[in-house]
C-alpha positions as CSV (number, residue, x, y, z in Angstrom):
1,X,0.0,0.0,0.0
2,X,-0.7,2.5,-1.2
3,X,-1.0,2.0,-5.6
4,X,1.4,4.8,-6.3
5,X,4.0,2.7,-5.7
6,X,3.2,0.5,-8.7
7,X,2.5,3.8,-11.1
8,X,4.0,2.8,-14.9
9,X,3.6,2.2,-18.5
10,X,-0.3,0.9,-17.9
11,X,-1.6,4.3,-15.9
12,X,0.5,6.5,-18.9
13,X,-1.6,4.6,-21.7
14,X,-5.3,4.9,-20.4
15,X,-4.5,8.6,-19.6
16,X,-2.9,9.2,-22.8
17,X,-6.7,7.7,-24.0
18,X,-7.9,10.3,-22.5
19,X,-5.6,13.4,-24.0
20,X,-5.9,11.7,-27.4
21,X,-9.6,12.1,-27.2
22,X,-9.8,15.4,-25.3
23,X,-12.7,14.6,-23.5
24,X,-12.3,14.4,-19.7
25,X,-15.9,14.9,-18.7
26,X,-17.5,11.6,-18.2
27,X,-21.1,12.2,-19.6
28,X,-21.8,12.9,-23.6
29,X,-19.3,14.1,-25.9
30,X,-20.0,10.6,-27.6
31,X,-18.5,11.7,-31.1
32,X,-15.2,12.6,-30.0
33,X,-14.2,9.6,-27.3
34,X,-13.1,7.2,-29.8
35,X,-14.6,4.5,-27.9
36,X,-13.3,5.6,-24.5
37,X,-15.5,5.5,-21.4
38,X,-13.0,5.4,-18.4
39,X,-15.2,5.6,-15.4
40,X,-17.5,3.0,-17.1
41,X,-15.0,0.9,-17.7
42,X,-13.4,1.1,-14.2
43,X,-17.1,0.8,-12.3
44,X,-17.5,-2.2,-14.4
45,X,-14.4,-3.7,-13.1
46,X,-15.1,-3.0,-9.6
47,X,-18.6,-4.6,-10.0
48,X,-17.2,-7.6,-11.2
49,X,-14.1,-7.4,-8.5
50,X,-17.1,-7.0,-6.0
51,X,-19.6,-9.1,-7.2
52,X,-22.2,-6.5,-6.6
53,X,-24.7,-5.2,-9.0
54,X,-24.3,-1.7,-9.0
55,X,-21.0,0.5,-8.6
56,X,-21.0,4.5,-9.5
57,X,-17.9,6.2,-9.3
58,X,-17.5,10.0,-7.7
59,X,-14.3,12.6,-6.4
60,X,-13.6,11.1,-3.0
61,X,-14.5,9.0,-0.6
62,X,-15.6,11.2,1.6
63,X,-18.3,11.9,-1.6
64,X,-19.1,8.3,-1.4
65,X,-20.1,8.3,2.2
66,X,-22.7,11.5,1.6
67,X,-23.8,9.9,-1.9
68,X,-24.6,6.9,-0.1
69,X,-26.4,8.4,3.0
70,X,-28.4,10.7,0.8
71,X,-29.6,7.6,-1.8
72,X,-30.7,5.8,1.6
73,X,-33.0,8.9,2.9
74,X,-30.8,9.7,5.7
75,X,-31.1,13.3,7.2
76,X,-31.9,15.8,9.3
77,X,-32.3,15.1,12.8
78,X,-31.5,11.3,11.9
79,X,-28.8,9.3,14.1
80,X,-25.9,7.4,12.9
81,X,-23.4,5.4,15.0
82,X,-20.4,5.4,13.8
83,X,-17.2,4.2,15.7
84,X,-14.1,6.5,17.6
85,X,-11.5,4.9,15.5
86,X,-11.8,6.3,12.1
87,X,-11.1,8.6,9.5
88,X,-12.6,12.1,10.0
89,X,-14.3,11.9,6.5
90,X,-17.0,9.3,8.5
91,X,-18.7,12.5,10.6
92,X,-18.4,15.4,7.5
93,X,-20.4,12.9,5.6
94,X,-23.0,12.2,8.3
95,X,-23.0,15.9,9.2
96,X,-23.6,16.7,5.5
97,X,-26.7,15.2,5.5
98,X,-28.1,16.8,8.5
99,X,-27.6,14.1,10.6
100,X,-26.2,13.2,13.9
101,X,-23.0,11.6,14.3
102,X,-23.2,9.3,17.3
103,X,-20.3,7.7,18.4
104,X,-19.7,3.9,20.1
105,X,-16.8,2.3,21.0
106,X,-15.0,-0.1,18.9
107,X,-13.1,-3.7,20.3
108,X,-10.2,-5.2,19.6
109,X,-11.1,-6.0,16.3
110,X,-10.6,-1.9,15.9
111,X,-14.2,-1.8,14.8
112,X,-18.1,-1.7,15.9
113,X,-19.5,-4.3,17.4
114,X,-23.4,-5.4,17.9
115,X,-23.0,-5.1,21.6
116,X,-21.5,-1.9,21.7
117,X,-24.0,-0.6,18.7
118,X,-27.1,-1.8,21.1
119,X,-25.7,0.9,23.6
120,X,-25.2,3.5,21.3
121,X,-29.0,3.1,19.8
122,X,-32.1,5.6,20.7
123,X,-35.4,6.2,18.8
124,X,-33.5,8.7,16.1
125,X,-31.1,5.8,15.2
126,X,-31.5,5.2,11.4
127,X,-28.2,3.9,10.1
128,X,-24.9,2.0,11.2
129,X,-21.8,3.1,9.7
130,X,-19.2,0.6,10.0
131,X,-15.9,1.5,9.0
132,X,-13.4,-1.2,7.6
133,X,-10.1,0.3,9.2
134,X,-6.3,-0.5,7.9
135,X,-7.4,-3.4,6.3
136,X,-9.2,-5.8,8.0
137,X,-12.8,-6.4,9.3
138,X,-14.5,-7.2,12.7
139,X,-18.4,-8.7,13.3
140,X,-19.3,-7.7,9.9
141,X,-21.5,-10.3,9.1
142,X,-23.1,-10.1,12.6
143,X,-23.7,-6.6,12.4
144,X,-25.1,-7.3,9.0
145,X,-27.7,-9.1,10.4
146,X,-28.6,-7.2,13.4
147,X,-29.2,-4.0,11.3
148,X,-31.2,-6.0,9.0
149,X,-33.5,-7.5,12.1
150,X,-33.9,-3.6,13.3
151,X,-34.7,-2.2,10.4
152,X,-31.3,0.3,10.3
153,X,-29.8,1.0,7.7
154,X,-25.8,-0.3,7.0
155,X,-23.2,1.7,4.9
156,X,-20.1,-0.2,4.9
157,X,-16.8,2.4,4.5
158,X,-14.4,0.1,3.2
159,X,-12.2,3.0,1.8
160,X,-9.1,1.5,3.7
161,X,-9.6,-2.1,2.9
162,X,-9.9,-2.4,-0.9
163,X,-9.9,-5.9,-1.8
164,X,-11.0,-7.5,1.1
165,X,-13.0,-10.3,2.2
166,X,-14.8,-12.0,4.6
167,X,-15.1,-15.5,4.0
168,X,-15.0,-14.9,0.4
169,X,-17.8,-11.9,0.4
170,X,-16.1,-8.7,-0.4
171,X,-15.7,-6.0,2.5
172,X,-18.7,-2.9,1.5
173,X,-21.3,-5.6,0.2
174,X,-22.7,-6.7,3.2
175,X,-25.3,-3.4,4.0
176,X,-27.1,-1.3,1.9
177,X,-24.3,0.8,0.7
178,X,-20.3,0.2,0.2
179,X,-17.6,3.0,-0.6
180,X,-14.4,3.0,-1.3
181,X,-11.8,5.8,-1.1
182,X,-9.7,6.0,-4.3
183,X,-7.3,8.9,-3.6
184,X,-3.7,9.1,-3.6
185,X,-2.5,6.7,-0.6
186,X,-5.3,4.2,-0.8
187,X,-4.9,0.6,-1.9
188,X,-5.4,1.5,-5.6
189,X,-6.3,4.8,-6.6
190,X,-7.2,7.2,-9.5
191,X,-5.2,10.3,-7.6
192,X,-8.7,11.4,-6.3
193,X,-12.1,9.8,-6.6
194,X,-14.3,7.5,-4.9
195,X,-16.7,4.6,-5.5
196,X,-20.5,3.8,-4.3
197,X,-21.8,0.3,-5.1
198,X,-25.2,-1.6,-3.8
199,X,-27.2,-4.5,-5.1
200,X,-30.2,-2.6,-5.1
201,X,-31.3,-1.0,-8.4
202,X,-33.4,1.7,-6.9
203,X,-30.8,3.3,-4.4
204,X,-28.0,2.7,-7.7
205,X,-30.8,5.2,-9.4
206,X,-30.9,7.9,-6.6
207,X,-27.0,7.3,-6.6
208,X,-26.0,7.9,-9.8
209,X,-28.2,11.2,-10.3
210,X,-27.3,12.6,-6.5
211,X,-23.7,12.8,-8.2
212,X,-24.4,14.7,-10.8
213,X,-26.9,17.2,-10.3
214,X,-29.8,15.3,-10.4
215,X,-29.5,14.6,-13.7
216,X,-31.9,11.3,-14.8
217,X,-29.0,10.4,-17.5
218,X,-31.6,8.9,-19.8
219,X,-31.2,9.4,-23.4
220,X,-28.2,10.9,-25.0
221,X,-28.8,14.9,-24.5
222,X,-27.4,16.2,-21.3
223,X,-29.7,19.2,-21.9
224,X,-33.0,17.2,-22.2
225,X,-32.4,15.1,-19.3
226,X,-34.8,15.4,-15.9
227,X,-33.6,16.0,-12.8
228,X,-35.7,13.4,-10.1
229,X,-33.9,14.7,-7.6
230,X,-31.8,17.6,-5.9
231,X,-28.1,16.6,-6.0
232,X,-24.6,18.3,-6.0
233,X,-21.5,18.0,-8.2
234,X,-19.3,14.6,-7.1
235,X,-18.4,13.6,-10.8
236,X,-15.6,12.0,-10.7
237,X,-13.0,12.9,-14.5
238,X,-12.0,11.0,-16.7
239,X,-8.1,11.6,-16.8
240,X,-9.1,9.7,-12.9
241,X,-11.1,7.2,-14.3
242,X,-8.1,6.5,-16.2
243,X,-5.5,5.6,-13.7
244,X,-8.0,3.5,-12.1
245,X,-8.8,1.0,-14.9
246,X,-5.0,0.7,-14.6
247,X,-4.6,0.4,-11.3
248,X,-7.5,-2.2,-11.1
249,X,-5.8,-4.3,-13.3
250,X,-3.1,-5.0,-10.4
251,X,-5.4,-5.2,-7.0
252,X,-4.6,-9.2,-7.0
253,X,-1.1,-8.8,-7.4
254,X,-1.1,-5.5,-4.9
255,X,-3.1,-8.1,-2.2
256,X,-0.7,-11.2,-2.9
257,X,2.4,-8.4,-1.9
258,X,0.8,-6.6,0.8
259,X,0.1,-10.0,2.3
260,X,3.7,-11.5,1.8
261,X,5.1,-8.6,3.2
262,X,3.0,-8.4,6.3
263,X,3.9,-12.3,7.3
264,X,7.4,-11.0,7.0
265,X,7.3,-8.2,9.2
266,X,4.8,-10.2,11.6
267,X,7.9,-12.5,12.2
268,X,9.6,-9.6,14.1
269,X,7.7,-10.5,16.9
270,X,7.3,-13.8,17.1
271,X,9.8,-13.7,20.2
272,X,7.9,-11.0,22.2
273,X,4.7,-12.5,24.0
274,X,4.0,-9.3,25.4
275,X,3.0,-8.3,22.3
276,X,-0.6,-9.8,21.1
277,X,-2.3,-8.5,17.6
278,X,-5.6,-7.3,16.2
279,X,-8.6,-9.5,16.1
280,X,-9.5,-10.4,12.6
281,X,-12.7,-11.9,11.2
282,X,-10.7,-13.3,8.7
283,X,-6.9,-13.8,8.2
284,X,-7.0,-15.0,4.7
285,X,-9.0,-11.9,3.6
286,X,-7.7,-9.1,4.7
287,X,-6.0,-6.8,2.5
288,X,-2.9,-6.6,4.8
289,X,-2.0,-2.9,4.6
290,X,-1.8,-2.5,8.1
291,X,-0.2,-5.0,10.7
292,X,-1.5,-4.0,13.9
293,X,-0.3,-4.9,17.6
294,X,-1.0,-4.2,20.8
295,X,1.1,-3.6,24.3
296,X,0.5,-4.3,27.5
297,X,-0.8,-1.0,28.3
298,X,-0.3,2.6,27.2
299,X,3.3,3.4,29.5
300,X,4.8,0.5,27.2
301,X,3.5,1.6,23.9
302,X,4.7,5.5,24.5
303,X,7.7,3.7,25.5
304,X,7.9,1.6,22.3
305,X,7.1,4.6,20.0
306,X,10.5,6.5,21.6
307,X,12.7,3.5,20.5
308,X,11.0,3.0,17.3
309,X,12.1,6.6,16.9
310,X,15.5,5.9,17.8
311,X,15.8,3.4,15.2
312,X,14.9,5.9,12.6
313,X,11.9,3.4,11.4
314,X,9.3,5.5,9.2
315,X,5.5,4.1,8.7
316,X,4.1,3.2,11.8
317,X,1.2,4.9,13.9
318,X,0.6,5.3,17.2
319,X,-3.3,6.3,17.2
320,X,-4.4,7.6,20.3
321,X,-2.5,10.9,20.0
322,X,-3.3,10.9,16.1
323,X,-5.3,14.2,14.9
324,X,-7.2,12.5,12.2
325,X,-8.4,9.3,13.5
326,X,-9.0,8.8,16.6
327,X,-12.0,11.0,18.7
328,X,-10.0,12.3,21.4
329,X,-8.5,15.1,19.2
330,X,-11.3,15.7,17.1
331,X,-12.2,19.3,18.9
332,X,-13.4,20.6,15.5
333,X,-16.3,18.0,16.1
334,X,-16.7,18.4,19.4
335,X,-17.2,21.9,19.2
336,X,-18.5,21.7,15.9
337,X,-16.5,24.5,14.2
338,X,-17.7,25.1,10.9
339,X,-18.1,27.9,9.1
340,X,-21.7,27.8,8.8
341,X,-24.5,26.9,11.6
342,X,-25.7,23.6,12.2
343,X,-29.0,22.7,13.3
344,X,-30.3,22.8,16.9
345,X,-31.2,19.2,16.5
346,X,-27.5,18.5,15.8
347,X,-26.7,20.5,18.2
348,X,-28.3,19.2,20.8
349,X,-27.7,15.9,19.9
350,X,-23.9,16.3,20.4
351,X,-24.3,16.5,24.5
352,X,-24.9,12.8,24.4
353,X,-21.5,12.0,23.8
354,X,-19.0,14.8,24.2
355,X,-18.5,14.7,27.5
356,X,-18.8,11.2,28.5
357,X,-15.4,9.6,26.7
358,X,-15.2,6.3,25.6
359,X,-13.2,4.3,28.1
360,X,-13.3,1.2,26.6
361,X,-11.6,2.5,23.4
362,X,-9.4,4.2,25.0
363,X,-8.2,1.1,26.5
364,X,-7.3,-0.3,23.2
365,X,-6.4,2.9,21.2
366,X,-3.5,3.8,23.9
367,X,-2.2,0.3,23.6
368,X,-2.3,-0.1,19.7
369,X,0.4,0.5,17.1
370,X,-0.3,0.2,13.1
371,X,2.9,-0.3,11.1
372,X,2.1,-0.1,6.9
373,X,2.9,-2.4,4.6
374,X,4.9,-1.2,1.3
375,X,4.6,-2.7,-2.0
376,X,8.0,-1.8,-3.4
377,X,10.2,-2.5,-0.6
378,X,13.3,-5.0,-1.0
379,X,14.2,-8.4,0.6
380,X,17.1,-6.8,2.1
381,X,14.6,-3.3,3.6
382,X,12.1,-5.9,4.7
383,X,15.2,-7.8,7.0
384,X,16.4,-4.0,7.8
385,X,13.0,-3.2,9.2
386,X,12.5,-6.3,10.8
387,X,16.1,-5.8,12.5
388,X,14.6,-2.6,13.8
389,X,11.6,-3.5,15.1
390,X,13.4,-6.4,17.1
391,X,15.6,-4.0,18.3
392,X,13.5,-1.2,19.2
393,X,11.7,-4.5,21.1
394,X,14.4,-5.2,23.1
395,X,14.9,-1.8,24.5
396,X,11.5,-2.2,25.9
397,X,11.3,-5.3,27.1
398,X,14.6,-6.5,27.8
């Protein structure tokens, strides 16, 4: 991780598709494309990748997310839980929509679970989202079913765990509505864009318009279409559309390497039982970007991070003091700075949750360490990063 690494002759020629044609809008201009309908093309792919019926491409991920809250009916005043570990793009989108960002603690498996979604739930709650963090899954299919039997809604973020699977059904397919994030430092990407994809036809419709204006795409004249709905501009270009067919193309090959490299730097610790690792649904399906292990408790970790730095070792994350992904330094949310009011239901719906904390993910998050795993690196920098880890092991525990 991430694609960039793996940038070459193959993301050149569909670009150069592109230029050749000059059209890098994806609707119309049928005359001119010489047969060349990148973000076609690459939702195609991921369909097929995915199994699922329906997959509409946009900017960003964070798009996604709104695109897919919006297609379900979820607004103002409405609650979703969402979990303390994530990426801050999970609350813009909810708070996009008019809705309330409700958090609830995550377990070792870094993610929700249907115990700690019961105690976030009141009578406003109309969605779960549950976010697929650095690579790997938790109760997915558990939650799945819970949200089904309670009539909530389930938008699966799977923007940091492209490729993977649990027990052979692709992460983002299990709810109502998956996304992935295809920007610059994700698994594969297009530079910047995003993906929505569902199995149901209706909420593909609502989808695919919501991106672009409303527009009804039916027929061939952009200036006769109808516009069913209100929507915004999350079109995602063709010159991105581009570098994602390529990029596409090598997700088995970027999942067999993440996943070779991540055994080999797991081998570091074998000689350390202080140290345990993530729960993971599924081993063989992950996408491996992240290897994740956990200390003893927070004083060891701190104390880790200091000799990891020591060693010079780049690549590794120490979440709990992290300013993007973790709730504790998310004061922009708390205090929800924006630069335009929110609601008074939103408003109000914050005190439920800002000044409690969440003891039981702090628990894990001040224990926990991500290190990434690199597509390009060498035999010889895997050993040299191994050497370091053991090392910076040993001034801890030793």
């Amino acid at each position: 991780m991430p694609g960039f690494e793996w940038f070459s002759i193959e993301e050149k020629k569909q670009v150069n598709d592109v230029l050749e044609s000059g059209v890098l809008m994806r609707y119309n201009f049928d005359g001119a494309r010489n047969g060349h309908w990148k973000a076609l093309e690459l939702e195609s792919e991921i369909s097929k990748k995915l199994n699922v019926k329906h997959t509409h491409l946009c900017s960003s991920g964070t798009a996604a997310l709104q695109i897919g809250l919006a297609a379900l009916g979820i607004g103002s005043g409405d609650e979703v839980i969402m979990p303390t570990f994530t990426f801050v793009a999970t609350f813009e989108a909810i708070l996009s929509v008019g809705a309330i960002p409700v958090l609830a603690d995550i377990d070792q498996s870094l993610s929700l679970n249907v115990e700690n979604i019961k105690k976030a739930i009141t009578p406003k709650t109309k969605a779960v989202m549950l976010v697929h963090m650095c690579g790997a899954m938790g109760e997915v299919e558990k939650i799945a079913e819970y949200c089904k039997a309670n009539n909530l809604f389930l938008v699966e973020d799977a923007c940091q765990s492209i490729g993977a699977t649990f027990q052979g059904k692709a992460l983002g397919t299990f709810g109502d509505v998956g996304t992935y994030s295809l920007d610059y430092v994700k698994t594969i990407t297009c530079g910047e864009g995003g993906a929505v994809f569902t199995n149901n036809s209706k909420t593909h419709e609502i989808i695919q318009a919501f991106t672009d204006h409303g527009h009804d795409h039916i027929g061939n004249d952009r200036g006769a279409e109808n516009h069913p709905y209100i929507g915004f501009n999350f079109r995602i270009s063709e010159l991105n559309a581009a570098v994602g067919v390529a990029q596409i193309a090598k997700l088995d090959k970027i999942l067999e390497t993440q996943r070779k490299h991540k055994k080999q730097i797991k081998e570091a610790f074998g000689n350390f039982p202080q140290i345990s690792f993530r729960n993971i649904g599924d081993t063989e399906g992950e996408n491996a970007s992240f290897l994740t292990i956990f200390t003893p408790d927070q004083d060891t970790a701190q104390k880790l991070v200091e000799a990891l730095k020591k060693e010079e070792l780049d690549a590794y994350f120490y979440w709990y003091i992290n300013n993007w992904h973790y709730y504790k330094k998310w004061d922009h949310l708390k205090g929800l700075k924006s630069p335009f009011s929110y609601s008074n239901e939103i408003k109000n719906g914050f005190t439920t949750w800002t000044d409690s904390g969440f003891p039981i993910s702090d628990q894990i998050m001040c224990r926990t360490i991500s290190f990434l795993i690199k597509l390009n690196w060498s035999e010889e920098e895997i050993e040299n990063r191994k050497s370091k880890i053991i090392q910076s092991l040993k001034a801890v525990f030793n």
